[in-house]
C-alpha positions as CSV (number, residue, x, y, z in Angstrom):
1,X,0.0,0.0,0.0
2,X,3.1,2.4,0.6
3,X,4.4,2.0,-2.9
4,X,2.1,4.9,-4.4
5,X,3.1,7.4,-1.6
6,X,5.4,9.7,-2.5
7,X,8.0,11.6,0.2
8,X,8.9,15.0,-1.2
9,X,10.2,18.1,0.6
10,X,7.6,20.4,2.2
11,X,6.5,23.7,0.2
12,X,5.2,26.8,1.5
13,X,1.8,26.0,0.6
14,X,2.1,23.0,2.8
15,X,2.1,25.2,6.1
16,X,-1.5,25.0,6.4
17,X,-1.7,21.3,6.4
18,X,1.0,21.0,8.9
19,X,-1.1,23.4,11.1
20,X,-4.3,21.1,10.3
21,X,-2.6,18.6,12.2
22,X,-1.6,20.4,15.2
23,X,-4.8,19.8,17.3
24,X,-4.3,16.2,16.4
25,X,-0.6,16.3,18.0
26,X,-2.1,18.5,21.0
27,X,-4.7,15.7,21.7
28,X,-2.4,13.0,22.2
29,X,-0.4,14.5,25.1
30,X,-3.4,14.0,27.3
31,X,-1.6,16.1,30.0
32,X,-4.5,16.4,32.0
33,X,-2.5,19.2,34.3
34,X,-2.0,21.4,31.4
35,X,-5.7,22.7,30.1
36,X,-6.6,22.0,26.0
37,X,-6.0,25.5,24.8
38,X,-2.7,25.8,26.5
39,X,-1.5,22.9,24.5
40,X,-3.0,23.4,21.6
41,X,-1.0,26.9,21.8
42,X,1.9,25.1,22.8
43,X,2.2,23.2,19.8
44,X,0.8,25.6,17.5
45,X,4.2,27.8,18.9
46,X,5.8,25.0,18.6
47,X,5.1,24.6,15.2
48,X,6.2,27.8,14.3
49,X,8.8,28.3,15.6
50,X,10.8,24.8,14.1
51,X,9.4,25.7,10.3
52,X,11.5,29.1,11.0
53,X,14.6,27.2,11.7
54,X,17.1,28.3,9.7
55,X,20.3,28.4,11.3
56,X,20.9,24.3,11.5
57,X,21.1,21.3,9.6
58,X,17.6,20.5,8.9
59,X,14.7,18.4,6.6
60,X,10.9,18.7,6.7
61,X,8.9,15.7,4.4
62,X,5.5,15.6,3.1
63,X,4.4,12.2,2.5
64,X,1.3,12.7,-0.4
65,X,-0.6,10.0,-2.8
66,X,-2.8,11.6,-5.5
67,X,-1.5,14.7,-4.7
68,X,-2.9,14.9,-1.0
69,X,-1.0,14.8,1.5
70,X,-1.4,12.4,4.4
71,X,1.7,13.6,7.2
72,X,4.8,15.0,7.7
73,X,8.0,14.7,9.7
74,X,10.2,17.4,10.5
75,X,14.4,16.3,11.5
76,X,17.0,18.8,12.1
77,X,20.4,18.9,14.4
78,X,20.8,18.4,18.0
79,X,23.3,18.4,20.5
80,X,23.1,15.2,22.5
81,X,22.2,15.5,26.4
82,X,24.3,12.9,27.6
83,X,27.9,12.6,25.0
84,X,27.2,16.0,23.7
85,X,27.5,15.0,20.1
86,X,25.8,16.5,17.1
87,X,23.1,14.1,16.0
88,X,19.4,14.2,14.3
89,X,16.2,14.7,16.0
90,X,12.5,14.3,14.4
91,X,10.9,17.3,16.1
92,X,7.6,16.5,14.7
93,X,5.4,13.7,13.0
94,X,2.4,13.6,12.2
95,X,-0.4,11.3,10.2
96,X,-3.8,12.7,9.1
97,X,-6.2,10.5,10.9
98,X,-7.6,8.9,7.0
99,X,-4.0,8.1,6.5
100,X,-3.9,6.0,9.6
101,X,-2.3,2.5,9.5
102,X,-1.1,3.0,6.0
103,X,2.8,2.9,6.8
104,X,3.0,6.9,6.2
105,X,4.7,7.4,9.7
106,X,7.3,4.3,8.9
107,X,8.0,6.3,5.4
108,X,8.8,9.4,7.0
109,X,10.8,7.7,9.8
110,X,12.7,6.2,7.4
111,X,13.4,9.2,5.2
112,X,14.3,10.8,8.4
113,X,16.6,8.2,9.0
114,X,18.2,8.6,5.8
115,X,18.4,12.1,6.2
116,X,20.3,11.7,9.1
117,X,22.8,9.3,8.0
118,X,23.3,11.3,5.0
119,X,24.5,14.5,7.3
120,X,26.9,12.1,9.2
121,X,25.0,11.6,12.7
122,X,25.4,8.4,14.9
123,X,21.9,8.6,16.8
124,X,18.7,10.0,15.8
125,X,16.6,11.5,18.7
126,X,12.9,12.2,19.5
127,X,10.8,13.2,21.9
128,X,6.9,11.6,22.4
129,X,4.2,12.1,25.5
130,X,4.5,9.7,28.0
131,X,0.6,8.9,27.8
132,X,0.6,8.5,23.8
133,X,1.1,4.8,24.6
134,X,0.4,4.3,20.3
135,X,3.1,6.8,19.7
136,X,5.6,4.9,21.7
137,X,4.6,1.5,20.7
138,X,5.2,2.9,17.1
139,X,9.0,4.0,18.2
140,X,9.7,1.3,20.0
141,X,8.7,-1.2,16.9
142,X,11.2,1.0,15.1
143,X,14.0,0.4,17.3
144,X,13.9,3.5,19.6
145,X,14.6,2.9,23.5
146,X,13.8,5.2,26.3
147,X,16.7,7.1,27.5
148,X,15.1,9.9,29.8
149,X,12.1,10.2,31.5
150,X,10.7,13.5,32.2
151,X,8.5,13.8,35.1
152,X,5.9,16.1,36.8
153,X,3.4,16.3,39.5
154,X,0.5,18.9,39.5
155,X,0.7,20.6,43.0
């Protein structure tokens, strides 16, 4: 089912179906500390702020069939926390909910992947929600381990 869906580089005109997806990516955190608009605007910030990026390495995908597009991924440099070596992290990745279960998300992983190999890196980072158990599960079938946990407690 993957073989018709293309990976291309993003376009300006993409911005608004990255930003389509942000509620989706806001959802899944299910922080219930934290109330829905204030991560909503969180990752709509978010958002912006890595599509401005322009003074690092960095890659942002569209995966499209037909000419829609169905998710993106967005990769770029980061210091490692622990050796404190330069290597790739996927910021964002997202899937629009009709897209689901297609292998999108493992086709931008892997052009991700790629990407990073191509720029030299040794480890490719990312962050995910504790509570978006399908997000991990997803990681994890791809190979990624926990390294770090960040925790909280609502006082």
């Amino acid at each position: 089912m993957t073989n018709d869906i293309n990976i291309r580089s993003v376009f300006e005109t993409d911005r608004a179906f990255i930003f389509e997806l942000s509620p989706r990516l806001a959802e899944v955190a299910n922080l219930k500390w934290h109330t829905d608009s204030a991560m909503q605007k969180m990752q709509d910030d978010y958002i912006t702020e890595i599509l401005a990026l322009n003074s690092i390495a960095q890659i942002t995908l569209i995966a499209e069939q037909n000419n829609t597009s169905l998710g993106f991924i967005h990769a770029c440099e980061h210091k490692d926390g622990i050796s404190g070596e330069t290597c790739g992290t996927v910021t964002l990745l997202a899937v629009s909910p009709n897209a689901q279960g297609m292998g999108v998300g493992k086709l931008l992983m892997n052009a991700a992947e790629t990407w990073a190999r191509e720029q030299g890196y040794r480890l490719l980072h990312l962050e995910v929600f504790a509570k978006n158990d399908k997000a991990r599960g997803f990681y994890q079938n791809l190979g990624f381990e926990a390294e770090m946990l960040h925790m909280i407690k609502p006082l």
